[in-house]
N, C-alpha and C positions, 0 to 999 in steps of 0.2 A: 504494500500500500504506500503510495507514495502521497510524503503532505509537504506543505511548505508553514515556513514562518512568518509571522506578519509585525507588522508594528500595530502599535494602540491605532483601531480605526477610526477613533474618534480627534484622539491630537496629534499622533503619528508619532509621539514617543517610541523608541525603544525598549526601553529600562522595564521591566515587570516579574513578578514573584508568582510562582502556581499557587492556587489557592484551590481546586478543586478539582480531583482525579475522578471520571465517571464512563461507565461504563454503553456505548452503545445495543443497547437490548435490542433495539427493534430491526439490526438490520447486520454488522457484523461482528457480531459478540469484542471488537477492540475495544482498549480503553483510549479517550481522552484527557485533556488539560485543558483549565481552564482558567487564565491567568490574570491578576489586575494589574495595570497599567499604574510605574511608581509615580506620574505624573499628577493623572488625572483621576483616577482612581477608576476607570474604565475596567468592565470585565468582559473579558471574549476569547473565545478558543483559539490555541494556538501549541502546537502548529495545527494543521488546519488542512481538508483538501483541499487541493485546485478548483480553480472553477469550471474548467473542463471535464471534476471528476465527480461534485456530488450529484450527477442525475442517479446515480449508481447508488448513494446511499436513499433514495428514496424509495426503490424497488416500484412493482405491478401495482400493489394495494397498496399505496399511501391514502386517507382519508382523504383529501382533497378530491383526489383522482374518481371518486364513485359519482354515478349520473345523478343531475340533479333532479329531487324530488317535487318539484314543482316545476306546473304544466308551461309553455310560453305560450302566450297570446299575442294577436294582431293588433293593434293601435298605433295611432302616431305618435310622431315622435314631441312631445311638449315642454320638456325639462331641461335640454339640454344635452351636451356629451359625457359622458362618465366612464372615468377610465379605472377597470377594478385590477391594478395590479398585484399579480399571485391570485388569478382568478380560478385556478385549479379547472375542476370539468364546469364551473358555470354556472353552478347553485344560485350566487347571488346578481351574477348579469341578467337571470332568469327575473330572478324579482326586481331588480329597476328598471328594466325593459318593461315590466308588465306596468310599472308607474309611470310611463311616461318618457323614460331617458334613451337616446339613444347609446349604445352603450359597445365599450371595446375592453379589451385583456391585455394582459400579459403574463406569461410562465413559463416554465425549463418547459423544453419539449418534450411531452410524451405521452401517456394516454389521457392526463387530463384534458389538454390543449386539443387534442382530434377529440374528444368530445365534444368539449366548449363550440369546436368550428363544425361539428354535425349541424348543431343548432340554428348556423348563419350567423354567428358571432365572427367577430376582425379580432384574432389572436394574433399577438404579435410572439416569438420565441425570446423568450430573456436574455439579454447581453451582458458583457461584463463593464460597465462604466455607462453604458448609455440605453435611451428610452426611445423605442423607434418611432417615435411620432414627433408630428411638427410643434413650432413655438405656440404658446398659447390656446393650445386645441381642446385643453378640457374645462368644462364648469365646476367641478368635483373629481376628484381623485380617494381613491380607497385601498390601502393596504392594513389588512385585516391577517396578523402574524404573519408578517411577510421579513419586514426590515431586519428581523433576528436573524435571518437565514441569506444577509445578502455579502458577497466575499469581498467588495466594495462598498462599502456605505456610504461616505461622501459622497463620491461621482453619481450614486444614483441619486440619493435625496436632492443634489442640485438638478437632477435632471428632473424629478420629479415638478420641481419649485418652475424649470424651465418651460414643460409642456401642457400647466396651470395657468389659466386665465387672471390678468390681476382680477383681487377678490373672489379668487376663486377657492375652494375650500380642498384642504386634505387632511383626510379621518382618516390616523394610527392607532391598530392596538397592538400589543406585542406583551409576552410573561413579565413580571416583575421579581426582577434577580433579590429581590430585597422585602418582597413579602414575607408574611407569616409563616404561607404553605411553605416558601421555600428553605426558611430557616430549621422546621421541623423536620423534613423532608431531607436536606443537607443534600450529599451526592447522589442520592438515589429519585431528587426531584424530579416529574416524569417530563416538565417545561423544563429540565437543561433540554433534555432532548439531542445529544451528541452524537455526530457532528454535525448532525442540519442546524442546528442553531450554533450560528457564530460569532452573534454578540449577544449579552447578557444584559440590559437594561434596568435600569433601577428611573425614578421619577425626576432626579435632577439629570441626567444622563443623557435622557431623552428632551428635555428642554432643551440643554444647550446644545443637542443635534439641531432641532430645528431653528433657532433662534443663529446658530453659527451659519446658516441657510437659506436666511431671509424670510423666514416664516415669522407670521405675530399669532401666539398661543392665543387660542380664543378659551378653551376648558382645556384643563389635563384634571383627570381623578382615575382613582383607583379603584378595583370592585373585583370579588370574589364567588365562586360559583357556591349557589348555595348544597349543601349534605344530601339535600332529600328532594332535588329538583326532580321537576318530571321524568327526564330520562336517566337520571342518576351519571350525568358526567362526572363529577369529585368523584363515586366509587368508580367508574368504571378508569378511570386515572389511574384510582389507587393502585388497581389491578396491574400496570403497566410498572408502579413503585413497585408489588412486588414480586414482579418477575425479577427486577433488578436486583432486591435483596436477596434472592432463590440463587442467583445465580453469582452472586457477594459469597455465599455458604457452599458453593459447589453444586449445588441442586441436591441436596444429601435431603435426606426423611427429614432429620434433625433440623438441616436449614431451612425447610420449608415449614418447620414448625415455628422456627425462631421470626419468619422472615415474617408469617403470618401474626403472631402474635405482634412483633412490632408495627403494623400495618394497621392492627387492633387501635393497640396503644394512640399512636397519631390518630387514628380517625377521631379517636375520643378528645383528646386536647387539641384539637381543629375544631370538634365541633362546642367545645366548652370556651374559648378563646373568645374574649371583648374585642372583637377586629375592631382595629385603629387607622383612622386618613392615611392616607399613601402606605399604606401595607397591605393592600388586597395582591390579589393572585393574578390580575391584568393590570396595563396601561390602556389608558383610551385618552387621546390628544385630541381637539380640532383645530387646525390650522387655517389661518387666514394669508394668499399672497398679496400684502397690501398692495394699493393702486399708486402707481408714481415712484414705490421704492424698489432700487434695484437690488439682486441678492449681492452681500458684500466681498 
């Protein structure tokens, strides 16, 4: 497996200390690093694949990639362009198209993206530094856990800011390296998610990406999936925590007793915990590209 090294993608520092060794469960049982920036305090995996290499750590079934479960409908177009970068197979172009927008993608090539374009959707394949559309083409932009997973961050977020309408809006969510969940959780967090995620976000982190970028913060907050939602996402996460733990104990009887019991444990002090501002389990941004200012 071949990786490379990166500097901090946030201030391009050098200098940084591993802070957290985890293991890729979902795809090739390797371990990663995950390292802060002595700078900035920035966290992000390193070393790291190529960007020619992670279509490979995604495999057939990536979640993304399944057809979307919502039907498209014929209507015009009334809202504008809306561009959902990491549009996977198309879930959510599905439902802004059905609102009104006319609406384009972008994502690694593979079975998500021949979905997406089954549908008559304009996929564009992801590049590394750049956004294949023209200046000021969109009214809204949407990247919904995208920026974690991109091997350039700078160059894309300025591209991002580039092919945004002034006042035009871009809604970020992405894990929060600095929540609750992730504190309890520690290396076996099921958002590291190594090595597709290869920056690790915290709430000031994420400001000054956008704010070094020319965007004006319109909201950031933080929020957490609830224990006993409809579909049970937190457990079914959990479940992903503890294959990791299973596979921390060697897959032995024992570790699967141990991995389970711990899995108990945190579910309980997760679901006992007085969740506090900026320590939930996502970021959600809305950006504004102010009118008349250029990005610096």
């Amino acid at each position: 497996m071949n990786l490379e090294t990166t500097r901090c993608p946030l201030c391009g520092e050098n200098q940084h200390e591993k802070v957290i060794k985890a293991c890729d469960i979902v795809c090739s049982l390797e371990y990663f690093h995950i390292v802060r920036c002595n700078l900035c305090g920035f966290k992000y995996t390193n070393p790291r694949p190529p960007f020619e290499g992670l279509a490979a750590f995604y495999g057939e079934n990536y979640y993304s990639y399944r057809s979307p479960s919502v039907n498209l409908k014929k209507g015009p177009v009334t809202r504008g362009r809306f561009l959902d970068f990491g549009c996977g197979a198309g879930e959510y172009l599905v439902q802004m198209h059905n609102q009104g927008w006319e609406c384009f993608g972008v994502d690694i090539p593979g079975p998500g993206v021949e979905r997406a374009r089954e549908l008559g959707f304009v996929v564009k394949d992801a590049q590394q530094k750049r956004v294949d559309y023209k200046d000021e083409f969109f009214d809204q932009i949407r990247a919904n856990q995208v920026l974690e997973h991109l091997s350039d961050l700078q160059s894309i977020v300025a591209e991002l800011y580039r092919c945004l309408k002034k006042e035009g809006t871009l809604e970020i969510t992405v894990p929060n390296i600095e929540s609750f969940d992730a504190r309890i959780w520690n290396n076996h967090w099921r958002h590291l998610d190594l090595p597709r995620h290869l920056n690790h976000f915290s709430p000031q982190s994420l400001e000054r990406l956008f704010e070094m970028n020319g965007f004006k913060i319109k909201t950031l907050f933080t929020y957490s999936t609830p224990l006993f939602e409809r579909n049970l996402h937190y457990l079914k996460g959990c479940f992903t925590s503890w294959k990791s733990l299973k596979h921390h104990y060697r897959n032995s009887l024992s570790g699967s007793l141990k991995a389970s019991w711990q899995v108990f444990e945190k579910i309980i002090h997760y679901a006992r915990h007085p969740h506090q501002p900026m320590e939930g389990q996502m970021i959600a941004v809305y950006a504004e590209k102010q009118s008349g200012k250029k990005r610096p």
